[in-house]
C-alpha positions in Angstrom: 0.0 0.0 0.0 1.2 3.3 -1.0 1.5 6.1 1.8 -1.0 8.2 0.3 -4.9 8.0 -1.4 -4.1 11.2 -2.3 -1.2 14.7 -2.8 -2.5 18.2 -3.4 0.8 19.2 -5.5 0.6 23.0 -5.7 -1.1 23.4 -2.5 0.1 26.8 -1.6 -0.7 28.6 -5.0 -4.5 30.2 -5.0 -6.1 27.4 -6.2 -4.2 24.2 -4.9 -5.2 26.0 -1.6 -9.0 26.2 -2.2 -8.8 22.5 -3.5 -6.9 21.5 -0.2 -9.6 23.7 1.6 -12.0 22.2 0.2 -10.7 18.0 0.8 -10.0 19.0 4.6 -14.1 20.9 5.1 -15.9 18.7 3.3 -14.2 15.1 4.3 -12.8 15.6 7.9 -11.9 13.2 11.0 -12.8 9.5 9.8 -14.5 10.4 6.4 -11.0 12.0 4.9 -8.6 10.1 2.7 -5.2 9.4 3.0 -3.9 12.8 1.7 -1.2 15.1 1.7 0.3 18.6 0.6 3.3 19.1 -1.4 5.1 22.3 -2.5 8.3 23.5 -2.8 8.4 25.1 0.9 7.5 23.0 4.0 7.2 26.1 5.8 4.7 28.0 3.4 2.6 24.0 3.3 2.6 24.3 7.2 1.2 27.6 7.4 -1.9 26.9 4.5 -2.2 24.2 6.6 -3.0 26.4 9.8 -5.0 29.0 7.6 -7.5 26.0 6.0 -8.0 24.2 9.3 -6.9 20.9 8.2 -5.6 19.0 11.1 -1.6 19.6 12.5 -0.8 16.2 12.0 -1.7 16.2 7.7 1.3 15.1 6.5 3.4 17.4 4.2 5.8 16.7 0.9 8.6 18.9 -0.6 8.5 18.4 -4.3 9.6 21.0 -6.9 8.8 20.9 -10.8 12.3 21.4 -11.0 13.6 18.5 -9.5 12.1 15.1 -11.6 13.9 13.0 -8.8 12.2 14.4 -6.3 8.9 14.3 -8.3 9.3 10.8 -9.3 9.4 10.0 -5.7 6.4 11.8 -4.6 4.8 10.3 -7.4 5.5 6.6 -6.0 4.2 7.7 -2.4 0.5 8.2 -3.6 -2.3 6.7 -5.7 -3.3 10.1 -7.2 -2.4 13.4 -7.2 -4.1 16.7 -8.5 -1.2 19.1 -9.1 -2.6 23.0 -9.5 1.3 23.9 -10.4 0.8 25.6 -14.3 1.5 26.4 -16.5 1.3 22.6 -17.3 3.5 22.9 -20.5 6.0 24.9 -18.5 6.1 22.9 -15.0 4.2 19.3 -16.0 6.1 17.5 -18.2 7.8 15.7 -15.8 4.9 15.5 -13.2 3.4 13.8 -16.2 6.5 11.5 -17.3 6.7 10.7 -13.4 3.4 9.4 -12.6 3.4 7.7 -16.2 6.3 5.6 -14.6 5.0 4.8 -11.4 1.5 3.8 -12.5 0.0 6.7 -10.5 -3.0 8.7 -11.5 -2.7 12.1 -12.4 -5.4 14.5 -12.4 -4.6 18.5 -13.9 -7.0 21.6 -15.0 -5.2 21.5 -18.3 -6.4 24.0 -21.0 -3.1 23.6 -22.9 -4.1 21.7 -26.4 -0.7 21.2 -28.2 1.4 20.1 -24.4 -1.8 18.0 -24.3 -1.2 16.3 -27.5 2.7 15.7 -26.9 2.2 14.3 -23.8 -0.4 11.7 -24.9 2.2 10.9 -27.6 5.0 10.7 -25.4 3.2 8.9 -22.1 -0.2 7.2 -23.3 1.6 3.7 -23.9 3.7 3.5 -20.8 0.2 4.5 -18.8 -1.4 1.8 -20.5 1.0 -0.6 -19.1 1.4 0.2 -15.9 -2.2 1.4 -15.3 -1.6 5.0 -15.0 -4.3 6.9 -15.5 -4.2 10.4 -16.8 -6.4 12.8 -16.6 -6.2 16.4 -17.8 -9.0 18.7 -18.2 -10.4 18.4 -14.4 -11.9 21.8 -14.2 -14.5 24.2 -15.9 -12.2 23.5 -18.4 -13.8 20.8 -19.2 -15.7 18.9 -17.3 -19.0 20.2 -17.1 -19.2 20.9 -21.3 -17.7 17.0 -21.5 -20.1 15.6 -19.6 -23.4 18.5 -21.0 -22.5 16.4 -24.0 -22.8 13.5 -22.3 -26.3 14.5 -20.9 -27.9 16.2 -23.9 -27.3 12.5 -26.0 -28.1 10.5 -23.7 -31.7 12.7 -24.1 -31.3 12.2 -27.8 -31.1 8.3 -27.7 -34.1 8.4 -25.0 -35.8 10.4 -27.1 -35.4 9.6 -30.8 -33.3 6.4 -30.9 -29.9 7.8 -32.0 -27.3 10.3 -30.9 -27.7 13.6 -32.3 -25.0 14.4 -34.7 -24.9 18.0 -34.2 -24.9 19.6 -30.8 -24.6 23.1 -29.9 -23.3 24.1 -26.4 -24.2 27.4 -25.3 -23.2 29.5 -22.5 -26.1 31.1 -21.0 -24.7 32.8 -17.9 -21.5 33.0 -16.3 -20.9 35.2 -13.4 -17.4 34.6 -11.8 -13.5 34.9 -13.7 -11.2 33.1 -15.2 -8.5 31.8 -12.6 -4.8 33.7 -13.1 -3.7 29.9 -14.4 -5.9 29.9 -17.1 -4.7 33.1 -18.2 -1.1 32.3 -17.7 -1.6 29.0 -19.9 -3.0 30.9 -22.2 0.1 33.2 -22.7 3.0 30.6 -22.3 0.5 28.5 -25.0 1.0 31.9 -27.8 4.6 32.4 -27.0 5.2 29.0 -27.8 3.6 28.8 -30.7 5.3 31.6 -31.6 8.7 29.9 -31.4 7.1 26.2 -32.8 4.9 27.6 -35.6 3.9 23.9 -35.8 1.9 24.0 -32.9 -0.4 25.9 -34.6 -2.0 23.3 -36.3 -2.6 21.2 -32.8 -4.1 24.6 -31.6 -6.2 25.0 -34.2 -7.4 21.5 -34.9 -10.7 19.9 -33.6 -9.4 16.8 -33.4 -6.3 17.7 -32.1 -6.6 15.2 -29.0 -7.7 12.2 -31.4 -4.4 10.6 -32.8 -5.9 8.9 -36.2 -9.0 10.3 -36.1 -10.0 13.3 -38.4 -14.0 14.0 -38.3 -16.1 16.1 -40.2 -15.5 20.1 -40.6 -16.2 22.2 -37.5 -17.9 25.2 -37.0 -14.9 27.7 -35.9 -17.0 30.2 -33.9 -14.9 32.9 -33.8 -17.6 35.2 -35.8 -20.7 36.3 -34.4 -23.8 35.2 -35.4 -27.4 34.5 -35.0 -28.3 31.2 -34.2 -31.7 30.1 -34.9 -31.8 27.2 -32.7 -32.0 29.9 -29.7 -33.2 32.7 -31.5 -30.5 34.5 -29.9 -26.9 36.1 -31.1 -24.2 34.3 -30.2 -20.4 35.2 -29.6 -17.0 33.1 -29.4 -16.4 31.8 -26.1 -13.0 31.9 -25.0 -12.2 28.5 -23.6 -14.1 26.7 -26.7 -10.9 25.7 -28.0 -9.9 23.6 -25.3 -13.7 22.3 -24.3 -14.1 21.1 -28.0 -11.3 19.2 -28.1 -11.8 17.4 -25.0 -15.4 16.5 -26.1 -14.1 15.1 -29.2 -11.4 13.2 -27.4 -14.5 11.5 -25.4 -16.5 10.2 -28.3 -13.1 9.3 -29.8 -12.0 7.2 -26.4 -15.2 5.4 -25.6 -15.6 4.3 -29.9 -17.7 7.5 -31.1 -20.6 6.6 -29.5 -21.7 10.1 -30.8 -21.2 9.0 -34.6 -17.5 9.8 -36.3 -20.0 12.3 -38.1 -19.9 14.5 -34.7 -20.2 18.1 -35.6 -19.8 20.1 -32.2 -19.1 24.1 -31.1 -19.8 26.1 -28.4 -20.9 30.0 -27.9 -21.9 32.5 -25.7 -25.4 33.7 -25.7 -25.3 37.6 -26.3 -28.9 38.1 -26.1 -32.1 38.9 -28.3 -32.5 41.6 -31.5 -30.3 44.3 -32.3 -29.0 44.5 -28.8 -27.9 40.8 -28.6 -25.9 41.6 -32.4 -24.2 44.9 -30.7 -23.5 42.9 -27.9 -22.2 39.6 -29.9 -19.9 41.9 -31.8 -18.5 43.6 -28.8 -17.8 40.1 -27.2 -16.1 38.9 -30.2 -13.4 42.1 -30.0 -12.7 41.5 -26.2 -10.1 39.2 -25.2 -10.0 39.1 -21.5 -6.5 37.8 -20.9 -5.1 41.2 -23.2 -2.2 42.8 -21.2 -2.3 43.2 -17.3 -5.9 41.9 -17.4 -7.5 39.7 -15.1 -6.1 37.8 -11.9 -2.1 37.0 -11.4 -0.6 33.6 -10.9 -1.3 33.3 -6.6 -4.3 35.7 -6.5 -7.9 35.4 -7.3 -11.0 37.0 -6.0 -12.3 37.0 -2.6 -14.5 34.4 -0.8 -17.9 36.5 -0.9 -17.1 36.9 -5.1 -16.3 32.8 -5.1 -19.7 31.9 -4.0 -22.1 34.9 -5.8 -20.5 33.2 -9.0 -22.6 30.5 -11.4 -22.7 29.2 -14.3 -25.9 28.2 -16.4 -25.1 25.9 -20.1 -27.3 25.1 -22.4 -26.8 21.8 -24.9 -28.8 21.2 -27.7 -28.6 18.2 -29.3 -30.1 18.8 -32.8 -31.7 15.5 -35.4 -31.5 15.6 -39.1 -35.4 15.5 -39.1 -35.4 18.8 -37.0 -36.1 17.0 -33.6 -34.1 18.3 -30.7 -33.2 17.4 -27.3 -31.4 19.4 -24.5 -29.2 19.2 -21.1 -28.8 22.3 -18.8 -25.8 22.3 -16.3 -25.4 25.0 -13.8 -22.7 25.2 -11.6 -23.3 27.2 -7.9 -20.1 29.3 -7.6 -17.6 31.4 -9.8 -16.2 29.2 -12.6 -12.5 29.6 -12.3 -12.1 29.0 -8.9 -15.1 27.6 -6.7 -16.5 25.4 -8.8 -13.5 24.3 -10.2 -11.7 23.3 -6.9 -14.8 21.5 -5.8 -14.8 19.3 -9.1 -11.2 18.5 -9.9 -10.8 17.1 -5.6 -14.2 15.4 -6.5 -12.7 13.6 -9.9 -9.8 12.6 -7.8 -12.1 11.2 -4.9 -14.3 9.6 -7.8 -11.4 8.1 -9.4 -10.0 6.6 -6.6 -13.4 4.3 -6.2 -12.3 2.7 -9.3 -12.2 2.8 -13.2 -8.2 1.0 -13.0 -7.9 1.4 -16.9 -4.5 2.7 -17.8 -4.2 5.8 -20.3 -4.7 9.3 -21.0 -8.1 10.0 -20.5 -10.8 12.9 -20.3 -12.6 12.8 -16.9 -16.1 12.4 -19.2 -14.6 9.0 -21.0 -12.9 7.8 -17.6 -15.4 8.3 -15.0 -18.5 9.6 -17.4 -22.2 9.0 -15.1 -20.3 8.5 -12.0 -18.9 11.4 -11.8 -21.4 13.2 -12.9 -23.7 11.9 -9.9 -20.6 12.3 -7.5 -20.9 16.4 -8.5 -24.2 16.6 -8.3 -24.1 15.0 -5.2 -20.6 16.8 -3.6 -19.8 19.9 -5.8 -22.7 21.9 -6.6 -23.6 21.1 -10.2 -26.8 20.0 -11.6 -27.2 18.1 -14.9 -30.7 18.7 -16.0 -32.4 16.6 -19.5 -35.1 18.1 -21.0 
């Protein structure tokens, strides 16, 4: 038996604190599992430990993405662990490479396509064998579009005997920010690219995350437009690139149970008439991670802004014969950071129950209804058909 269920790796940056938070509230005294904290600093883990009220005796780890021995051996000490330390295609290569190795399970909030890619090249054979399972994606990025999919054909076979080829995910509402990781990601992903001008074509690929697999053409959504199906103008979301990808990697990964004729996109809902297309258009000019904007690497908004965030997602899943079926998933706290803590310690915790099949894995293909009734359940989401 290893020493630990489960390491918090990054647990004294803003959101490896909230997930450690989080594990030591919500599973205390004889309902916790065997977890840890690691970080660089012993010192800083002791005193998050203190501030989050976990108990004095939760056992603490030194690891640093710098040092692959010492990761490597943090990595044989536990069955899991959720690692918050990104940029992933800057500091989790060898987290990654590590836990590959060791047959450990790895669970990230990965938004980072083309590091993605190269790592499921470089590691998915090795996890295979020694039942490694890896899983990125473990946040908002992607899990609740992933497994909205999921919902909305599930309706469509209920419904009308087939999964829908098309879908449409839309986001309705969404009050909360991205976390200062995502926006970090973001920039280390363009300034490599910029140096690699082949990554470009993982970035911009749909089916970037499905090794010998090239669907049908995609919408792009990076124009606004008006979109019948909600009688409503729509704008490009900004993490559509990522959530796309992963939903594709699910069909692909559980034998396109969707059809290899999957045509999926996702937008944001601008609103109605004239006022929704002046909107739209003003959405599609803003790009929120532009300069100095939003939240740095270590900060993030308050506790009172955490909870007054939500989400609300619409999918419809859309027939050839015009029939249509549709999941809502809402979320009850600020994207980025609340809800996203809550469901990448609850993917672990899932995880852990079971599902021993080696690879590199989305957490909808992995886990799929189980861990959609373990956040519905634990973290605050609801999955709604209709």
């Amino acid at each position: 038996m290893r020493d630990f269920d489960l390491i918090v790796y990054g647990a004294t940056g803003f959101t490896g604190r909230l997930v450690a938070e989080y594990l030591a509230r919500a599973y205390p005294g004889e309902h916790a599992p065997r977890w840890a904290m690691a970080g660089r600093s012993l010192d800083k883990l002791a005193q998050v430990r203190d501030a989050i009220g976990a108990p004095a005796d939760l056992p603490l780890v030194a690891a640093d993405a710098d040092d692959p021995a010492g990761l490597a051996a943090m990595a044989a000490r536990a069955e899991a662990i959720v690692t918050t330390v990104g940029p992933y295609q800057l500091y989790g290569s060898a987290l990654v490479a590590a836990c590959a190795a060791a047959g450990t399970a790895y669970l990230d909030l990965c938004g980072e396509p083309a590091w993605m890619r190269q790592m499921i090249d470089a590691h998915e054979a090795e996890a295979k064998a020694t039942g490694a399972r890896i899983v990125f994606s473990c946040g908002f990025d992607s899990i609740p579009f992933d497994l909205g999919v999921m919902t909305a054909q599930e309706q469509a076979r209920a419904r009308f005997g087939a999964p829908a080829p098309r879908v449409k995910g839309r986001v309705r509402v969404m009050k909360g920010s991205f976390s200062g990781g995502t926006a970090a990601s973001l920039k280390a992903t363009l300034a490599a690219a910029a140096r690699d001008p082949s990554l470009v074509r993982l970035l911009t690929d749909p089916f970037a995350l499905t090794p010998g697999f090239v669907g049908p053409h995609q919408p792009t959504g990076l124009i606004p437009e008006f979109d019948a199906t909600l009688n409503a103008w729509v704008a490009p979301f900004v993490m559509a690139p990522i959530n796309t990808k992963n939903v594709h990697r699910t069909n692909f990964l559980l034998g396109h149970p969707y059809g290899t004729d999957f045509v999926y996109d996702e937008m944001t809902v601008a609103g109605l008439g004239d006022l929704g297309k002046v909107a739209a258009e003003a959405m599609a000019k803003l790009n929120p991670f532009k300069g100095d904007k939003g939240p740095k690497l270590g900060e993030g908004p308050s506790l009172e802004e955490r909870e007054a965030g939500h989400y609300d997602l619409l999918f419809a899943a859309l027939m050839p014969d015009g029939g249509r079926a549709d999941a809502v998933v809402t979320g009850d706290r600020d994207p980025g950071y609340g809800s996203t803590s809550k469901m990448i310690a609850e993917t672990a915790l899932c995880l852990l129950e079971g599902e021993r099949r080696g690879g590199v894995w989305t957490p909808g293909a992995l886990l799929g209804t189980r861990l959609r009734d373990r956040l519905q359940a634990k973290a605050g989401l609801t999955f709604t058909a209709c």
